[in-house]
C-alpha positions as CSV (number, residue, x, y, z in Angstrom):
1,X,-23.3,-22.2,15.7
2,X,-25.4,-20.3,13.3
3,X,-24.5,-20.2,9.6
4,X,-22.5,-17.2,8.5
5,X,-24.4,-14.1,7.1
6,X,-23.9,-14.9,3.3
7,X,-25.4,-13.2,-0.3
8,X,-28.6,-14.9,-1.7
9,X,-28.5,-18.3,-2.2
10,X,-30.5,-20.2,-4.9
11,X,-32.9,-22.1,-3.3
12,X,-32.2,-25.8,-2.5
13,X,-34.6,-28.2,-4.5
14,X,-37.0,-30.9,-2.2
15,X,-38.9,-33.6,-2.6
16,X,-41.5,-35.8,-0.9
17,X,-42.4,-39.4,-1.1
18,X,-45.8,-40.4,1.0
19,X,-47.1,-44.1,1.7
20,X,-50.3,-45.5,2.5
21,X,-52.8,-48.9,2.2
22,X,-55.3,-48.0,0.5
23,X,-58.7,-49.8,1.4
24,X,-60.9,-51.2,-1.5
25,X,-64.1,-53.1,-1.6
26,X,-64.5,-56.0,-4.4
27,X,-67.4,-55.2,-6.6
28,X,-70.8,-56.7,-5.1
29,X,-69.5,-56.8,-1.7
30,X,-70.9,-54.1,0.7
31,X,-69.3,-51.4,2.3
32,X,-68.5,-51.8,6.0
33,X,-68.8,-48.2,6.5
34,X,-71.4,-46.9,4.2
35,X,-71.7,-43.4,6.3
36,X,-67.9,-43.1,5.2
37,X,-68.5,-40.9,1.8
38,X,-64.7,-41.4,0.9
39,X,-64.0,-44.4,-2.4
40,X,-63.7,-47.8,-2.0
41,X,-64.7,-49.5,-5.2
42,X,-62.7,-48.9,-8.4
43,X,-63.5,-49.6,-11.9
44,X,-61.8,-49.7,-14.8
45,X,-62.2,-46.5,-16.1
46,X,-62.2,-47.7,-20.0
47,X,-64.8,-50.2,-18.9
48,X,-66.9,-49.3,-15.9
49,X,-69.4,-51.8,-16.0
50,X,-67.0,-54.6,-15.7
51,X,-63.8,-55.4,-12.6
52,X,-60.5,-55.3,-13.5
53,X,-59.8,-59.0,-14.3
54,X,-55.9,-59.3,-13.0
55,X,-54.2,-58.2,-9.9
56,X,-52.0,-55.9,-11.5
57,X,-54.8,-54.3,-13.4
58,X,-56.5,-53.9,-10.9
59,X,-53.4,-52.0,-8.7
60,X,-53.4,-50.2,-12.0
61,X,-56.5,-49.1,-12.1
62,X,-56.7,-47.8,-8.7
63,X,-53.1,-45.7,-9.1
64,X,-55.1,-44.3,-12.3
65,X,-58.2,-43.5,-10.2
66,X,-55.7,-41.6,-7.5
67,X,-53.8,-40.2,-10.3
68,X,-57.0,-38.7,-12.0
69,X,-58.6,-37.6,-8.7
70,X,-55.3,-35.1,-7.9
71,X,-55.3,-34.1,-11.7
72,X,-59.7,-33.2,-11.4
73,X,-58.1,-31.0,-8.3
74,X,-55.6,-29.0,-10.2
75,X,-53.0,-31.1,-9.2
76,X,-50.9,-32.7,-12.3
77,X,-50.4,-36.5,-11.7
78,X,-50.0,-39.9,-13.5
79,X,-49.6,-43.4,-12.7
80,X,-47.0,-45.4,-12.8
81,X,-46.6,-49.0,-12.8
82,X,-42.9,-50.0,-13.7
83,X,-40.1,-48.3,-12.0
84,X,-38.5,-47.5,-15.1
85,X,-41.1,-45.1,-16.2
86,X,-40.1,-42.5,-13.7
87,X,-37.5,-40.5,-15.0
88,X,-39.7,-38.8,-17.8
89,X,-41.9,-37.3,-16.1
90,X,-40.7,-34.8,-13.7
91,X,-43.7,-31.9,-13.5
92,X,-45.9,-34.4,-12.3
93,X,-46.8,-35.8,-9.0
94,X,-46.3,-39.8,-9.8
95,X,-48.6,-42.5,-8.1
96,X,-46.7,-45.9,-7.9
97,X,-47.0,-49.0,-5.8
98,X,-44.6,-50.4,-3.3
99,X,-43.9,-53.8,-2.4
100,X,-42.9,-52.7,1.7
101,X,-45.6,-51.2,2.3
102,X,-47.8,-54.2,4.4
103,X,-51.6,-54.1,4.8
104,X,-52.9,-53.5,8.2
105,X,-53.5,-56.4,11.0
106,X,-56.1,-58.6,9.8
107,X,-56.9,-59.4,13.5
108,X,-57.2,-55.2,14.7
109,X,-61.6,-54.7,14.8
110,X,-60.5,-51.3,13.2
111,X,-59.9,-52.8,9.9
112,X,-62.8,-55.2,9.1
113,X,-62.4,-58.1,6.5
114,X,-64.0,-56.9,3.9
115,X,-61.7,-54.4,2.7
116,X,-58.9,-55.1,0.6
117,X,-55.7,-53.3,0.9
118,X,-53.1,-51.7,-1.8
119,X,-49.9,-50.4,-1.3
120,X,-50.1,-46.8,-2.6
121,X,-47.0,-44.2,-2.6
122,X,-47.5,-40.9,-4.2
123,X,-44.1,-39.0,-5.0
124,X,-44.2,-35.4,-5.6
125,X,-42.3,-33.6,-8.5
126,X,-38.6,-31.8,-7.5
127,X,-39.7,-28.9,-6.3
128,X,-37.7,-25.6,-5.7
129,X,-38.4,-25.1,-1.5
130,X,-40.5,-21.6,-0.8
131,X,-43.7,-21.6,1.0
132,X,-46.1,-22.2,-2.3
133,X,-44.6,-25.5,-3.2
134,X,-45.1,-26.4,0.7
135,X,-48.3,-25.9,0.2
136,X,-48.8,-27.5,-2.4
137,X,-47.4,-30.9,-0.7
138,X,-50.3,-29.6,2.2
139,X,-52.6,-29.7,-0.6
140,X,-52.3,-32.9,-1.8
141,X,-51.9,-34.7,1.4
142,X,-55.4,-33.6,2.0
143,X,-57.2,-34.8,-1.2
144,X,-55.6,-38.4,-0.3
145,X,-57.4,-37.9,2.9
146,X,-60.8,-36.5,1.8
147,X,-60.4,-39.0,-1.1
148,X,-59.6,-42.3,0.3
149,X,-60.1,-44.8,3.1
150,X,-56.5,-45.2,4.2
151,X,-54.2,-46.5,6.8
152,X,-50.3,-45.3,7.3
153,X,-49.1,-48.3,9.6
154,X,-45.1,-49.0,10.8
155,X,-44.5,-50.0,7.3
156,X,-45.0,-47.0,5.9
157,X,-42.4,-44.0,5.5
158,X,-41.9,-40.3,4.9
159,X,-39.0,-40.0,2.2
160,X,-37.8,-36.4,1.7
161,X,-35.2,-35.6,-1.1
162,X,-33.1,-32.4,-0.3
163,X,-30.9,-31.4,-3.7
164,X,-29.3,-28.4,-5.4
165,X,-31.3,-28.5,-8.0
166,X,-29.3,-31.0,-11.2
167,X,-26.2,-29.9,-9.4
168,X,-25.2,-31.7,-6.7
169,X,-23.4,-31.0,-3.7
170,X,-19.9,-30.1,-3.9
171,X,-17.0,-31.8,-1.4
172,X,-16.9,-29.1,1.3
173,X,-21.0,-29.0,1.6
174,X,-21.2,-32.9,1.5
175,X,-18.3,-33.0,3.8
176,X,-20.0,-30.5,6.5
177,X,-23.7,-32.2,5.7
178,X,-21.8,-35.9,6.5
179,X,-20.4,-35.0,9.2
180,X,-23.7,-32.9,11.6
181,X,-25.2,-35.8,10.5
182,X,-22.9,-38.1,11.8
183,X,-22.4,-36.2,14.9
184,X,-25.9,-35.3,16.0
185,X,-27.3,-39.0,14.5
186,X,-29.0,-39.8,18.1
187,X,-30.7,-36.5,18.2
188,X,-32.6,-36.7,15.0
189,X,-33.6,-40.5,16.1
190,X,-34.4,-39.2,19.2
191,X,-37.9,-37.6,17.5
192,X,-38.8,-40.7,16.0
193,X,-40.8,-43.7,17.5
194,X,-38.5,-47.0,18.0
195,X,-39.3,-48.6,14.7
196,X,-38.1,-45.9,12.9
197,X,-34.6,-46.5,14.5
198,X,-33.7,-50.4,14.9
199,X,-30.2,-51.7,14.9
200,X,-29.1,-54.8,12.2
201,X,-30.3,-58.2,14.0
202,X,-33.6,-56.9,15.3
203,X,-35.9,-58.1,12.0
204,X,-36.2,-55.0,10.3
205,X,-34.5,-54.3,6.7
206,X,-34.0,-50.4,7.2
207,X,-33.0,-47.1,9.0
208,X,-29.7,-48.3,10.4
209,X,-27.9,-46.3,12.1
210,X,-24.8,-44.7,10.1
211,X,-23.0,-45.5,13.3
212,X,-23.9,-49.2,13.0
213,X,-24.3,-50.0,9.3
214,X,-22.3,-47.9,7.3
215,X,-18.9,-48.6,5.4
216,X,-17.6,-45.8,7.7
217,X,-19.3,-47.9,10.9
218,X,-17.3,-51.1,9.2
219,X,-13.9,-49.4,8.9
220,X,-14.2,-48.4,12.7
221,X,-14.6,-52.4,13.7
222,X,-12.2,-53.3,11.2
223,X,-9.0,-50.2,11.5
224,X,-5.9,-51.3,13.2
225,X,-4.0,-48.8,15.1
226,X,-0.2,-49.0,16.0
227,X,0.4,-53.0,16.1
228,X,-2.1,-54.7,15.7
229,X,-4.4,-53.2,17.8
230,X,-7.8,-53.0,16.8
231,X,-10.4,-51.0,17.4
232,X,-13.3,-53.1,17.8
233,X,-12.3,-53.0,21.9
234,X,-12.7,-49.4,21.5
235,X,-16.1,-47.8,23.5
236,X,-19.0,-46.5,21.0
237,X,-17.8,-43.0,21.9
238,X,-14.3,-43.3,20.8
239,X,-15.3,-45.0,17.4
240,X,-17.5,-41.8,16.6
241,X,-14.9,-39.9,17.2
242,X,-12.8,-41.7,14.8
243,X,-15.1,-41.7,12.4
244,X,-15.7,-38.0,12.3
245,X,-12.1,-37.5,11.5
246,X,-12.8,-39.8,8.4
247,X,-15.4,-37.8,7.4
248,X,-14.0,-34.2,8.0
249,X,-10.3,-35.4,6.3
250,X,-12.6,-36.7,3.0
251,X,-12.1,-33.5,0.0
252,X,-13.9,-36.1,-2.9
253,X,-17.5,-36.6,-3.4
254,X,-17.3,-40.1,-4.3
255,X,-14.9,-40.8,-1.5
256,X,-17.4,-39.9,1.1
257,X,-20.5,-41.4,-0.9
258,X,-18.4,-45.1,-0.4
259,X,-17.9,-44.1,2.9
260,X,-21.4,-43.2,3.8
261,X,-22.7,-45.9,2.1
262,X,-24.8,-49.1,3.4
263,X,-22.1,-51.9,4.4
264,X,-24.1,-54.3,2.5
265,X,-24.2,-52.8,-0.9
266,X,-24.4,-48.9,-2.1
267,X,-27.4,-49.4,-3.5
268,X,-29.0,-51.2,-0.7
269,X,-31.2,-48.3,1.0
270,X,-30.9,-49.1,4.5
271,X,-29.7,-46.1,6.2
272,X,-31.6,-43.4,7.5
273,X,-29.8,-41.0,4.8
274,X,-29.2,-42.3,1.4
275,X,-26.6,-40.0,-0.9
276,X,-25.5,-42.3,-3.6
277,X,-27.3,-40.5,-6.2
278,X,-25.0,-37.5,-5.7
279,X,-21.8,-40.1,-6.3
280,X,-20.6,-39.9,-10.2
281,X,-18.5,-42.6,-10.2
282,X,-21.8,-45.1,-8.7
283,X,-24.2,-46.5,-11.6
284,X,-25.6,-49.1,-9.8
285,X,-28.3,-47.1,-8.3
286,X,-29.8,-47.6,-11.6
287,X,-33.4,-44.8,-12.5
288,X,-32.6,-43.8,-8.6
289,X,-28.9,-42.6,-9.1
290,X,-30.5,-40.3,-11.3
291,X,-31.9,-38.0,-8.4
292,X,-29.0,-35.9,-7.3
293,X,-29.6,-35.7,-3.9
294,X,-30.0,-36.3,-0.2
295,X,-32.6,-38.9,0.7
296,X,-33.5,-38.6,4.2
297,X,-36.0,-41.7,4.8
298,X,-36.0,-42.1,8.9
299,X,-39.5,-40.4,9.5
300,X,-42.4,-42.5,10.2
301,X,-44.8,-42.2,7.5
302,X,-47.6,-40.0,8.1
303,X,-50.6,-38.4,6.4
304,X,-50.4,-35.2,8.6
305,X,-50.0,-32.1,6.6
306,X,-47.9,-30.3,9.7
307,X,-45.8,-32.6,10.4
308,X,-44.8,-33.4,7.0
309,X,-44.2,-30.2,6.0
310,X,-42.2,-29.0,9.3
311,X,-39.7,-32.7,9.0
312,X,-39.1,-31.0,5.0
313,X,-38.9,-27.6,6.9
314,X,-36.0,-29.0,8.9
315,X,-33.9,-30.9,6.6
316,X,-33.8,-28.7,4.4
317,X,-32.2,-26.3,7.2
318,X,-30.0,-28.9,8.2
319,X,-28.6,-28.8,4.5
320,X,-28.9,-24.8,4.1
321,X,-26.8,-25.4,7.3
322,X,-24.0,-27.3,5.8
323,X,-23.5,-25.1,2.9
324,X,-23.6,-22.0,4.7
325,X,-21.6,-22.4,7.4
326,X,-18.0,-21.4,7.8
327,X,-15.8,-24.6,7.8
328,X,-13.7,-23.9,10.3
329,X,-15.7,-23.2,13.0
330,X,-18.0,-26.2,12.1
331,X,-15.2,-28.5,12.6
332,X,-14.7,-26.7,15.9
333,X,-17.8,-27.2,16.9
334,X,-18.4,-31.2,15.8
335,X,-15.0,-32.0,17.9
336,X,-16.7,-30.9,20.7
337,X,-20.0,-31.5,20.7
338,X,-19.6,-35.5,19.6
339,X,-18.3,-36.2,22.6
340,X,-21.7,-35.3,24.7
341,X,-24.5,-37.7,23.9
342,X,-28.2,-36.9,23.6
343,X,-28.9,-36.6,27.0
344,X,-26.3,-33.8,27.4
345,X,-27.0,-32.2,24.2
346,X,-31.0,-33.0,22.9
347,X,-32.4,-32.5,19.8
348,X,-34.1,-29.0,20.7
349,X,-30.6,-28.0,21.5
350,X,-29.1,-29.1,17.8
351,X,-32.3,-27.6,16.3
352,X,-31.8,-24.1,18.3
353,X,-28.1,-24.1,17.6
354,X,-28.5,-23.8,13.8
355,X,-31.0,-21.4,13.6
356,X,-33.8,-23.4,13.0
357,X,-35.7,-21.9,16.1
358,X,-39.5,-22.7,14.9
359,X,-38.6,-26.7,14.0
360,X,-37.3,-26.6,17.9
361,X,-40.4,-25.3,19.3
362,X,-42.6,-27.3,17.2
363,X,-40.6,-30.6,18.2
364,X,-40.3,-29.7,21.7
365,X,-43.6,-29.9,22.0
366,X,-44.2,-33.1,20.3
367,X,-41.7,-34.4,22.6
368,X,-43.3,-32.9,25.5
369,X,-46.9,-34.9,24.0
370,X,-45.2,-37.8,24.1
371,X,-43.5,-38.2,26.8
372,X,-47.2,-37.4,28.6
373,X,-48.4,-40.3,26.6
């Protein structure tokens, strides 16, 4: 099922959104690991010889110090403390805070008491996709790491933002993206450890499956067929079905944005792909509905160059997919493939069958790795 032969294309636009705790040392306490070379004490840069007196100045002063340390290395970035800043600064790589991210276990021997730990994210500018601006992400990711002390634990995510530049996506290719994603859902979970992929009840606030905690997932409990006969008896395989044919009979944008969206509020980013900034009939996303694009927030956060450039590498195939392809035949092709599961039909398979034959080798092995582990 590869994507017809088509003329050029402009190129789709990404971004990436990287957390971490950061580990700090209060001033006049010493440094567990002096051998380390990498910063751990932060002053206030308008007044080095005293600490920052307030919690918040203090988070601001060490986004600041991040900030400045990318800029030094040719790498244009600026802090930002309130979320309503980020709008006005586009060319810039922005270094924020954010509340989710958790500090490591207090009671691990790897992370010794005298640090203190900050939720750092660092979100790069919207980029047009080509190999420099790839690098560029690989070039940041290892200043952070040269840089900083840091730990990326199971709080932490990898956020990538696939758009069309300030356009958007257009019925037909949100129609087509919707609906691969909704078919081949278990294969894309499939590369990602289990919290990455938890189901509503289990304690987590996030990733949901689109199958389980959608409006489309609610409509498929909730439809009534002929009299009265519900669907909620139905087996998990017959309600995908059904919602496929949702998806693939949907012609608006902001029809399948309310359809796709979380069950317990379109602005609630729970699912493992968030599109409401692409709906323009939505304003409650508030600064966020601004970003005209595909969120796609499952991956685990990491601070590995290669595997954060090959996840961008693949969804931004998945949505070159989507717009190439002929409709038809997709349609075809998603009838028949939703009815195998992800045993019959793995993620290497879905990867190789859209043309995106290096992101299947490199996955392959990385499911090889870990099923060794």
């Amino acid at each position: 099922m590869a994507p017809n032969s088509s003329p050029l294309r402009r190129r789709l636009t990404f971004g990436i959104e990287l957390e971490f705790a950061l580990a700090t040392v209060p001033i006049g306490k010493p440094d567990p690991h002096p051998e380390d070379p990498r910063q751990v004490y932060f002053h206030d840069p308008s007044n080095p010889a005293n600490p920052p007196s307030t919690t918040s100045t203090f988070i601001y002063t060490i986004l600041t110090h991040v900030a400045q340390t990318l800029t030094q290395h040719h790498v244009p970035a600026i802090p930002i403390l309130k979320r309503s800043q980020t709008t006005t600064f586009s060319r810039n790589w922005l270094v924020k805070t954010d509340a989710s991210i958790q500090p490591p276990n207090p009671t691990s021997a790897l992370y010794p008491h005298a640090y203190r730990w900050y939720a750092v994210e660092v979100v790069s500018p919207a980029y047009y996709h080509s190999p420099s601006t790839t690098d560029a992400c690989r070039k940041v990711i290892r200043i952070l790491r040269e840089q900083y002390r840091m730990v990326v634990n199971e709080s932490c995510g990898l956020h990538v933002h696939v758009g069309n530049g300030l356009d958007g996506l257009d019925g037909k290719w949100l129609r087509n993206l919707m609906g691969v994603l909704w078919t081949f859902e278990a294969q894309l979970e499939s590369l990602f450890p289990a919290h990455r992929k938890p189901r509503p009840g289990q304690g987590a606030e996030f990733n949901f499956a689109l199958s389980c905690a959608s409006v489309l997932a609610r409509q498929a409990e909730d439809q009534t067929v002929g009299e009265g006969s519900s669907l909620a008896w139905m087996i998990t395989q017959q309600k995908r079905e059904w919602g496929l044919e949702q998806i693939l009979a949907r012609r608006d944008v902001a029809e399948l944005c309310g359809i796709m969206a979380s069950q317990y509020g379109p602005a609630i980013k729970c699912l493992p792909y968030h599109i409401q900034g692409l709906n323009p009939r939505d304003t409650s996303a508030g600064v966020e509905g601004s970003k005209k694009t595909i969120e796609f927030r499952q991956h685990q956060g990491t601070m590995d160059e290669e595997a954060v450039v090959m996840w961008v590498e693949t969804v931004v195939l998945i949505v070159e997919f989507a717009r190439d392809v002929e409709e038809e035949r997709l349609m075809e092709w998603l009838r028949e493939y939703i009815k195998l599961d992800e045993r019959q039909f793995g993620v290497v398979r879905f990867l190789l069958a859209i043309g995106a034959s290096l992101q299947a080798r490199y996955y392959g092995r990385e499911i090889g790795v870990r099923r060794e582990q």
